[in-house]
C-alpha positions as protocol buffer text, in pm:
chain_id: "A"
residue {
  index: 1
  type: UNK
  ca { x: 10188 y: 11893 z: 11807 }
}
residue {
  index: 2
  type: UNK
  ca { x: 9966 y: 11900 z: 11524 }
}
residue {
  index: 3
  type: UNK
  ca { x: 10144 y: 11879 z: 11160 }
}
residue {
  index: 4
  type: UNK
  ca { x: 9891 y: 12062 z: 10891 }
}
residue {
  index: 5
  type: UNK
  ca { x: 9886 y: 12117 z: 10553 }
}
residue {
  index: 6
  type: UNK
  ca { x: 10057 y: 12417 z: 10589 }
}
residue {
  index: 7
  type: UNK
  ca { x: 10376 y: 12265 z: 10671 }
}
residue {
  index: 8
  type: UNK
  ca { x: 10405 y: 12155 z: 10300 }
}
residue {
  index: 9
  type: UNK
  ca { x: 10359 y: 12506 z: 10143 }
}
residue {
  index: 10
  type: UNK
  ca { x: 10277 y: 12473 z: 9731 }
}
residue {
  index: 11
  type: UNK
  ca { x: 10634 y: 12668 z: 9602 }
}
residue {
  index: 12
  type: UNK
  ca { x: 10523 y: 12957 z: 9416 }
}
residue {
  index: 13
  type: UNK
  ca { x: 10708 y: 12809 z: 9036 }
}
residue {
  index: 14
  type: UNK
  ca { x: 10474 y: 12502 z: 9091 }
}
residue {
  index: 15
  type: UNK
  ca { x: 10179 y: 12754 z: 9079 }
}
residue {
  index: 16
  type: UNK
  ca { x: 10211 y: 12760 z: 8702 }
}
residue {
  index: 17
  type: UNK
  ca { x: 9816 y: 12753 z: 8665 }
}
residue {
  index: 18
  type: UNK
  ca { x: 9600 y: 13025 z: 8693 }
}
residue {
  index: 19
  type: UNK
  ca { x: 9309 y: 12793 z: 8748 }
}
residue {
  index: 20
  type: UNK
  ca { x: 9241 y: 12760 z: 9158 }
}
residue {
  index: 21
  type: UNK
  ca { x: 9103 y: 12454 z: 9057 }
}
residue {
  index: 22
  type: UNK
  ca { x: 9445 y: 12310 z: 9042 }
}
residue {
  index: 23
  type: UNK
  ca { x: 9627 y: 12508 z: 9331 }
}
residue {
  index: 24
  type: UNK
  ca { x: 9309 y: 12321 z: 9546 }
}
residue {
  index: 25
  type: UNK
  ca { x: 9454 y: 11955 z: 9419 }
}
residue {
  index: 26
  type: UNK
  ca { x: 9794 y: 12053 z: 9559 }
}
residue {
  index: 27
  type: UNK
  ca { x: 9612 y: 12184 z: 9909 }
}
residue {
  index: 28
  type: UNK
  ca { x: 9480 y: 11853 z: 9866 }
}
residue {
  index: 29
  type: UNK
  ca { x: 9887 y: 11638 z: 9816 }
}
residue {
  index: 30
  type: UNK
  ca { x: 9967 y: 11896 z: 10171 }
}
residue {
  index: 31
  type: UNK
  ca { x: 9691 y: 11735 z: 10373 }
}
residue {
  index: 32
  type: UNK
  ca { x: 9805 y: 11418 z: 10287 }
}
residue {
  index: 33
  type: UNK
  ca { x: 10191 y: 11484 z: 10342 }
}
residue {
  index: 34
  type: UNK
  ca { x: 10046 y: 11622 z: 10699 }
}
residue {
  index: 35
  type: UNK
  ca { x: 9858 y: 11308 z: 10775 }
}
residue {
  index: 36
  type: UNK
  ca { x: 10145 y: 11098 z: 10695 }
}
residue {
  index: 37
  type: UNK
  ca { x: 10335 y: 11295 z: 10902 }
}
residue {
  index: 38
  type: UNK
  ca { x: 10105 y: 11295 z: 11173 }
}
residue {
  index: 39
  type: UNK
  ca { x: 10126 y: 10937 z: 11161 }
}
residue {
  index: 40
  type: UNK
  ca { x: 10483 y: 10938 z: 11168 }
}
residue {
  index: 41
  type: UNK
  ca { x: 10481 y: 11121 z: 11458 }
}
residue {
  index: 42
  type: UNK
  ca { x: 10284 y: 10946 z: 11634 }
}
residue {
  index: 43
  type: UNK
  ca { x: 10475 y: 10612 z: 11570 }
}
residue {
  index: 44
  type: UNK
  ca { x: 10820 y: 10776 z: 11668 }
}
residue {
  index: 45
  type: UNK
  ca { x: 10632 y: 10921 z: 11980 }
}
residue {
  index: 46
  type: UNK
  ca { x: 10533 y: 10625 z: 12125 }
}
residue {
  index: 47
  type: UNK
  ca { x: 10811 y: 10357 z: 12154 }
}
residue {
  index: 48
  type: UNK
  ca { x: 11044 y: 10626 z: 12230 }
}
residue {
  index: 49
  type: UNK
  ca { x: 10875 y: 10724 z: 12571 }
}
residue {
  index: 50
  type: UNK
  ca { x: 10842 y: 10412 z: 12708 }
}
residue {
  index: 51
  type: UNK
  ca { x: 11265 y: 10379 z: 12656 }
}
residue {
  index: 52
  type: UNK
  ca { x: 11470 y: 10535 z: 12930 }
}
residue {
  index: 53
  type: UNK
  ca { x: 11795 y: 10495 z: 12826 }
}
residue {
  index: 54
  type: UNK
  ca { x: 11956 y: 10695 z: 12605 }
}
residue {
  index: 55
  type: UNK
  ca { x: 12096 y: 10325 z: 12466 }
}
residue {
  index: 56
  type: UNK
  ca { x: 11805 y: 10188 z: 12460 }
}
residue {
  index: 57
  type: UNK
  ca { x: 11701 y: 10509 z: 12229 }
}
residue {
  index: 58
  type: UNK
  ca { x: 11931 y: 10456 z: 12037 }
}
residue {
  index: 59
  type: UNK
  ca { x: 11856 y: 10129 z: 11954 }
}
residue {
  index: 60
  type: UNK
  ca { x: 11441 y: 10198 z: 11908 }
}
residue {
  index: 61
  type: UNK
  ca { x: 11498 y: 10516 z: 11685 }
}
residue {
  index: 62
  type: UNK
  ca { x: 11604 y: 10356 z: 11376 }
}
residue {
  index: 63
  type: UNK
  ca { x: 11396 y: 10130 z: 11378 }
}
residue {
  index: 64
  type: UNK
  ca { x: 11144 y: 10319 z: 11444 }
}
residue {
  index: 65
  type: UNK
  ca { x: 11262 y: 10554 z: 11143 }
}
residue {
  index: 66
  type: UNK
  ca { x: 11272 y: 10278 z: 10938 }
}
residue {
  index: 67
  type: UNK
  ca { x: 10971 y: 10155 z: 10990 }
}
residue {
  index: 68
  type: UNK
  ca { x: 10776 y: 10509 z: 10905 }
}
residue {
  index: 69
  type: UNK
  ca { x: 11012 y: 10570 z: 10585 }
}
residue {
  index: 70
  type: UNK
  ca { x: 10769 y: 10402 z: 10355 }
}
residue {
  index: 71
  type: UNK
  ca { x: 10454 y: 10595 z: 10516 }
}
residue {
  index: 72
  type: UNK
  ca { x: 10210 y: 10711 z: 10213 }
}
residue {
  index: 73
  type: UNK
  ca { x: 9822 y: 10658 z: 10169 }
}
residue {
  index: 74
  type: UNK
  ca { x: 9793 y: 10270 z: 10209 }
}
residue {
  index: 75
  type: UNK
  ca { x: 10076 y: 10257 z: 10460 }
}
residue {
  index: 76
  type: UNK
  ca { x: 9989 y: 10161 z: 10875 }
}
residue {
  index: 77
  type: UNK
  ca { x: 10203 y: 10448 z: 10965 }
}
């Protein structure tokens, strides 16, 4: 699975521009929110396989959900 910008749709009352200018630089804030989640993803994807338990899930997921709440630009999601 593939998370894009398109996900993270720009809701039409934040649109208060007519300059495209500025609905790019919110395109812009969706690719990132995809990347992050991408990252995420891929994070949560990984030590959860490898467990094949559903106690031993339940003991990676939150910490694995912790660990990719603070994801953003300089994060090692």
């Amino acid at each position: 699975m593939v998370i894009t910008g398109a996900s993270f749709p720009t809701p039409d009352f934040i649109k208060v521009s007519p300059n495209p200018d500025v609905w790019d630089q919110h395109a812009r804030f969706a690719e990132i929110q995809a990347d992050g989640a991408n990252r995420a993803l891929a994070r949560l994807d990984v030590p959860l396989d490898d467990v094949s338990t559903v106690d031993g899930r339940a003991q990676a997921f939150p910490h694995r959900t912790a660990s990719t709440s603070t994801w953003g630009p300089s994060s090692n999601c």
